[in-house]
N, CA, C and O of each residue as an XYZ file, in Angstrom:
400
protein
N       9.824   -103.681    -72.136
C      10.591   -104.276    -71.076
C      10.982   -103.189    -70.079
O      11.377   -102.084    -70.451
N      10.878   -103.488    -68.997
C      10.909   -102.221    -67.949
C      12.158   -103.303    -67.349
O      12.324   -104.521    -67.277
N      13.040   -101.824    -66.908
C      14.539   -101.997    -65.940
C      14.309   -101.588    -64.977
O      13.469   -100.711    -64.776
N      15.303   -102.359    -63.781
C      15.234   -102.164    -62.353
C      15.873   -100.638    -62.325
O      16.357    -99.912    -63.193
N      15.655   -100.516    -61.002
C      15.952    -99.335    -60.681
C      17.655    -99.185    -60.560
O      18.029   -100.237    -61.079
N      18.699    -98.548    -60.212
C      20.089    -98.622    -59.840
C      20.118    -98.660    -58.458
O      19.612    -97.783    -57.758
N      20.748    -99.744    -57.989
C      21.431    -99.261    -56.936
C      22.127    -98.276    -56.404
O      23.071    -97.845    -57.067
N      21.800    -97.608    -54.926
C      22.400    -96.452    -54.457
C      23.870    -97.172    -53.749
O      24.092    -98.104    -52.977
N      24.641    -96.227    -54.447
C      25.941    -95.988    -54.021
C      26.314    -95.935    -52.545
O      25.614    -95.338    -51.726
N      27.667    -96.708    -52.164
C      27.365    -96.679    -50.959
C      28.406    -95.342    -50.363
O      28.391    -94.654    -49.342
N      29.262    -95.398    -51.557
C      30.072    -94.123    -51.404
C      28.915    -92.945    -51.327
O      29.102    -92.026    -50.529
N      27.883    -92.955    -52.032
C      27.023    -91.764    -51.778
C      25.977    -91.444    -51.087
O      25.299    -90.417    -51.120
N      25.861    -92.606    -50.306
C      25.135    -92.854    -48.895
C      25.928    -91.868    -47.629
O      25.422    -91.199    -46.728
N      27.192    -92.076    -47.955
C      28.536    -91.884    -47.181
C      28.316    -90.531    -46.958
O      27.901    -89.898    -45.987
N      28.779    -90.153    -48.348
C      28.519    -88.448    -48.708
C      27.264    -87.825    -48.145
O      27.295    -86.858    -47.385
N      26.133    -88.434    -48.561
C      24.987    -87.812    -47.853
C      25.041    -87.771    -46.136
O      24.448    -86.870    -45.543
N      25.730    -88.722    -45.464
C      24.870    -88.551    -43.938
C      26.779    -87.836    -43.636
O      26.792    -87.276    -42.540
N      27.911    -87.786    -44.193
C      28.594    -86.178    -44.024
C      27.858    -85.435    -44.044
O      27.444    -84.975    -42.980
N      27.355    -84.977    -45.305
C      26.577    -83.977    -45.506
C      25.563    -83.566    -44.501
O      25.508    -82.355    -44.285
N      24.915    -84.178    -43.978
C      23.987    -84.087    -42.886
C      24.399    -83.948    -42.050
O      23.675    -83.260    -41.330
N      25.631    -84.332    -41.430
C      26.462    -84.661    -39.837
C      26.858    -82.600    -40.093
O      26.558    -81.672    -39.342
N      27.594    -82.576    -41.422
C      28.647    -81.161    -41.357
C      27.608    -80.127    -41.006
O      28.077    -79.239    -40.293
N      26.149    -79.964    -41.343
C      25.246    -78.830    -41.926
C      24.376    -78.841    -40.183
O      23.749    -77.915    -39.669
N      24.623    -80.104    -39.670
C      23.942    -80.021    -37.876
C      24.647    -79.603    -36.786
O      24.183    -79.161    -35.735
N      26.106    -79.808    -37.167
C      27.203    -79.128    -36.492
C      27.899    -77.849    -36.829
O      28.848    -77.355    -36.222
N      27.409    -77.480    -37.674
C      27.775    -76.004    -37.994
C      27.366    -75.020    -37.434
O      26.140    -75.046    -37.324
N      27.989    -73.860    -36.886
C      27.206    -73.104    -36.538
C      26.051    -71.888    -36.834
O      25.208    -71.280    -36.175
N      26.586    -71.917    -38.364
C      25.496    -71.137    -39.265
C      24.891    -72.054    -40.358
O      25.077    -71.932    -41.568
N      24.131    -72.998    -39.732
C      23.554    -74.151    -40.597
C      23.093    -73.385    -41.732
O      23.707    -73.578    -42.782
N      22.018    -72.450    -41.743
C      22.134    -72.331    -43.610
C      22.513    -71.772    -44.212
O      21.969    -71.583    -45.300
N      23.894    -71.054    -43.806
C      24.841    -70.437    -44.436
C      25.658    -71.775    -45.452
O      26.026    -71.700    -46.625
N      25.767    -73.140    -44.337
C      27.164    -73.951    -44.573
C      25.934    -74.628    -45.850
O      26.386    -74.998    -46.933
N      24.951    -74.691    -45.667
C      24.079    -75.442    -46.431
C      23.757    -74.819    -48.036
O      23.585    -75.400    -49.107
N      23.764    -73.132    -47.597
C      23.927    -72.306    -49.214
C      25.109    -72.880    -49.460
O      24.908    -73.815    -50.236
N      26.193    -72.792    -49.198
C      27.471    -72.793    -49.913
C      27.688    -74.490    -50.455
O      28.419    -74.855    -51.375
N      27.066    -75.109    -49.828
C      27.456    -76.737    -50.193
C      25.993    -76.899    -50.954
O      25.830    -78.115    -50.862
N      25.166    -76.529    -51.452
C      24.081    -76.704    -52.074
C      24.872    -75.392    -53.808
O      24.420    -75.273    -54.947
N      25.387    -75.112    -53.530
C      26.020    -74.125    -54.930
C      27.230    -74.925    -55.135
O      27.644    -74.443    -56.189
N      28.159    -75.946    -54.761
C      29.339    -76.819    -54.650
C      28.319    -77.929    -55.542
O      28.577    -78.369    -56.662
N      27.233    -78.206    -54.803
C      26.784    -79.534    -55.914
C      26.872    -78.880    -57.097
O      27.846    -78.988    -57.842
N      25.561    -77.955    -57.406
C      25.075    -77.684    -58.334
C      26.275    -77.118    -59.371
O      26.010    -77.464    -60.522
N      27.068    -76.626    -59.312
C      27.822    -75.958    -59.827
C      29.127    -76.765    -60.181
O      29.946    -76.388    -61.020
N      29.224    -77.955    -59.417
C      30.030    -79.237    -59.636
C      29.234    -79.937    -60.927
O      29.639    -80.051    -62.083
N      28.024    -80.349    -60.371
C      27.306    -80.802    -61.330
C      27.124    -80.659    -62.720
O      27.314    -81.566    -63.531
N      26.575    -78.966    -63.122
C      26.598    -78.618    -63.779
C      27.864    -78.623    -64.970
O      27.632    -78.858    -66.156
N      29.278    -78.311    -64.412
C      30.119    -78.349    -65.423
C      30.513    -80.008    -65.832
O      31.151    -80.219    -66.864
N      30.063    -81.189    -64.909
C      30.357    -82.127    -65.387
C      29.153    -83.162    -66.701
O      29.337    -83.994    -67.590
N      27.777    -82.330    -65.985
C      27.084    -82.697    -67.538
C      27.123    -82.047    -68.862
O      26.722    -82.442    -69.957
N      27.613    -81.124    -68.555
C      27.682    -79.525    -69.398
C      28.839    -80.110    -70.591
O      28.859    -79.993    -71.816
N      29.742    -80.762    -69.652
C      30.944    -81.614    -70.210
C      30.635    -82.315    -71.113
O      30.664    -82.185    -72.336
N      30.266    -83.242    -70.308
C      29.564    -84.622    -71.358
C      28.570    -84.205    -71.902
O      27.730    -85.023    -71.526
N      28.116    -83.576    -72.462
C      27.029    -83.174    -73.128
C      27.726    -82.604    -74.491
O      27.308    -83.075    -75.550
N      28.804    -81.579    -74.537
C      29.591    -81.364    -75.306
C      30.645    -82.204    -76.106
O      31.095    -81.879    -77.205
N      30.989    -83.380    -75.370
C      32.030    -83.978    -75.574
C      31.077    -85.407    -76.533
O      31.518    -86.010    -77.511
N      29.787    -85.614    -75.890
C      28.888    -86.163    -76.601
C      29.355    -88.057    -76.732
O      28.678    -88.954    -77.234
N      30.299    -88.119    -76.282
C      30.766    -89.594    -75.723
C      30.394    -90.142    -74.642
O      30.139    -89.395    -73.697
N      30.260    -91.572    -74.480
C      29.966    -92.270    -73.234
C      28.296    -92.365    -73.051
O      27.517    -92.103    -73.967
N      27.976    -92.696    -71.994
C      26.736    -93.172    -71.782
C      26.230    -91.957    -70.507
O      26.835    -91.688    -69.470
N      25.014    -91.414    -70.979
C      24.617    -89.932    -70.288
C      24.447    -90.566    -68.458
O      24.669    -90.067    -67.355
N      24.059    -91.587    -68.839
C      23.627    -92.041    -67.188
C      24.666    -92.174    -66.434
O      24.811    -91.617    -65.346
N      25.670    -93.128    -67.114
C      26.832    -93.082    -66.074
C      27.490    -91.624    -65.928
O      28.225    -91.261    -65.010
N      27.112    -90.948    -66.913
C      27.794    -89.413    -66.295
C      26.868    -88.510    -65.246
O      27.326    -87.853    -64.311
N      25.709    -88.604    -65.545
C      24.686    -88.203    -64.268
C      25.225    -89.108    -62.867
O      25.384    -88.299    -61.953
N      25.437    -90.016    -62.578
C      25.371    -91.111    -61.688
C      27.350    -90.604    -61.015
O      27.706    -91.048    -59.923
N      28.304    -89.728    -61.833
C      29.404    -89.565    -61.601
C      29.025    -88.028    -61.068
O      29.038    -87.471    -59.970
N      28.783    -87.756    -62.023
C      28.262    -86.430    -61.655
C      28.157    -86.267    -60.107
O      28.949    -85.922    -59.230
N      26.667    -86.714    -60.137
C      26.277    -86.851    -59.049
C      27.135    -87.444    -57.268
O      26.722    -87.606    -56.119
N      28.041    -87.543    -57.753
C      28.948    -88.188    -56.534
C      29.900    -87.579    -56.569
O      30.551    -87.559    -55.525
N      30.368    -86.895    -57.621
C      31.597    -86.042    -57.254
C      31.040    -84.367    -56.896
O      31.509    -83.342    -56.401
N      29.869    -84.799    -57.436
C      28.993    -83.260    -56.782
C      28.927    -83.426    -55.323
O      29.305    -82.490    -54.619
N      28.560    -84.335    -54.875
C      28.243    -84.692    -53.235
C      30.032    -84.586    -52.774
O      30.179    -83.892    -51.768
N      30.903    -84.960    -53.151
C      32.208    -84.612    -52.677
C      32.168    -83.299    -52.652
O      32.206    -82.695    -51.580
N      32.087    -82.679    -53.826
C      32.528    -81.117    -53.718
C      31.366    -80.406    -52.684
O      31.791    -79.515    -51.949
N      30.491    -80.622    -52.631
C      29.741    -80.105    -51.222
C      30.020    -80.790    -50.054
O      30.770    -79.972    -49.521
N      29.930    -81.880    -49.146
C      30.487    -82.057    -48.501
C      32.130    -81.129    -47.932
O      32.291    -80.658    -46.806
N      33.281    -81.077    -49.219
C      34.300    -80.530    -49.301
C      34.126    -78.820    -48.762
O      34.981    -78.166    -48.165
N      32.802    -78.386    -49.166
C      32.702    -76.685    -49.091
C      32.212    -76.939    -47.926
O      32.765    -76.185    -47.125
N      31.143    -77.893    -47.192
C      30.741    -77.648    -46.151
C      31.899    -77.847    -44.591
O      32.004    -77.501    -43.415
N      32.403    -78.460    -45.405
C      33.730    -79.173    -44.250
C      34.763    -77.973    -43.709
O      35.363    -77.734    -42.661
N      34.585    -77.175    -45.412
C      36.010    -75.669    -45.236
C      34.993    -74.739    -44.543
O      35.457    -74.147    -43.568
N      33.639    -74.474    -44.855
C      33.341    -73.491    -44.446
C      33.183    -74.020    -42.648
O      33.282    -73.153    -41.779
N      32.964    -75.331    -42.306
C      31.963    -74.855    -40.996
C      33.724    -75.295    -39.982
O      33.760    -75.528    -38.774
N      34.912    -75.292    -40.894
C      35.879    -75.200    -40.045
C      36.496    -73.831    -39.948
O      37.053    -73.388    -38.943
N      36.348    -73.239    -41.038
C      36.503    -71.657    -41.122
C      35.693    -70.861    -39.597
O      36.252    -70.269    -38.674
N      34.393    -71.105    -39.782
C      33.664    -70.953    -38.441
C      34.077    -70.491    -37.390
O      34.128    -69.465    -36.711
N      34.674    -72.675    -37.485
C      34.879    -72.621    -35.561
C      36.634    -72.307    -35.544
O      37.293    -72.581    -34.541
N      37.173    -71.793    -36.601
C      38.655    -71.196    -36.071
C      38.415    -69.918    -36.145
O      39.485    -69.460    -35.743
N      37.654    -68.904    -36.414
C      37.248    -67.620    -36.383
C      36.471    -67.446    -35.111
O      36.813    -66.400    -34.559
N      35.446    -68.173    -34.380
C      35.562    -68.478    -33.331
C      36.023    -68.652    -32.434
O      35.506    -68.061    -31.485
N      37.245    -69.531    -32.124
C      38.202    -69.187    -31.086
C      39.541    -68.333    -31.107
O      40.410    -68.249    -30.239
N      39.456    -67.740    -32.322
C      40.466    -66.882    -32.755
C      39.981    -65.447    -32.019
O      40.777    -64.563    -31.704
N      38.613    -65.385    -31.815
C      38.548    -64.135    -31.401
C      38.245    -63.805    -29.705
O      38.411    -62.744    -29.103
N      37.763    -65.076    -29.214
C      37.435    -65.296    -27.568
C      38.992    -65.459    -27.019
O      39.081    -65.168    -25.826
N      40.395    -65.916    -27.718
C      41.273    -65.962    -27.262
C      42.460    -64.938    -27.687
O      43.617    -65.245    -27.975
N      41.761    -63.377    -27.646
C      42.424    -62.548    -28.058
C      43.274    -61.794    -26.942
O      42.817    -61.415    -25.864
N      44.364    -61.665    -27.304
C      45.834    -60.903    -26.224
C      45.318    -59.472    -25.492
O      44.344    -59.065    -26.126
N      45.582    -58.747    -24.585
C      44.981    -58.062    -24.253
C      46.239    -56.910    -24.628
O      47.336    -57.240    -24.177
N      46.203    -55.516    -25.450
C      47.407    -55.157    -26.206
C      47.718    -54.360    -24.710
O      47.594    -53.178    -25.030
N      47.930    -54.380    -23.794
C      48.813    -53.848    -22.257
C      49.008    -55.209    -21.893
O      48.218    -56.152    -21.850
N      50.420    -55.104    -21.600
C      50.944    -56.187    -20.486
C      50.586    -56.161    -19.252
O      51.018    -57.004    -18.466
């Protein structure tokens, strides 16, 4: 007996075209894109790593959680870093001139 496929999340539809919007407006696109591509993985990782240890529940729904709170936590790094950016950016074009 073969199963349908899962439906995609619409919360993680969401997450993805952030994700896409933050990494086109950034100004060091694959800088913001390393750091939110190590936020999944590294999100990811400790939450199967988890359930894998803990050995309860159903592996899919933890891949499928995983997977969406991984897309938060990147989204989240891409959001700090590419605002870090643009306030280091105008922090330095609007610098005091030290003589009055």
């Amino acid at each position: 007996m073969q199963t349908a496929q899962p439906a995609i999340s619409p919360l993680g539809i969401l997450l993805l075209v952030a994700a896409i919007y933050l990494v086109m407006t950034s100004p060091k696109k694959l800088r913001t894109l390393g750091r939110m591509a190590i936020a999944l993985v590294v999100t990811v990782l400790l939450i199967i790593v988890a359930g894998a240890i803990m050995r309860r529940g159903d592996p899919q729904a933890f891949g499928a959680i995983a997977g969406l709170v991984g897309m938060l936590a990147a989204v989240t790094a891409g959001w700090w870093h590419t605002r870090s950016l643009k306030r280091d950016s105008t922090g330095t074009s609007e610098r005091p001139d030290s003589k009055p």
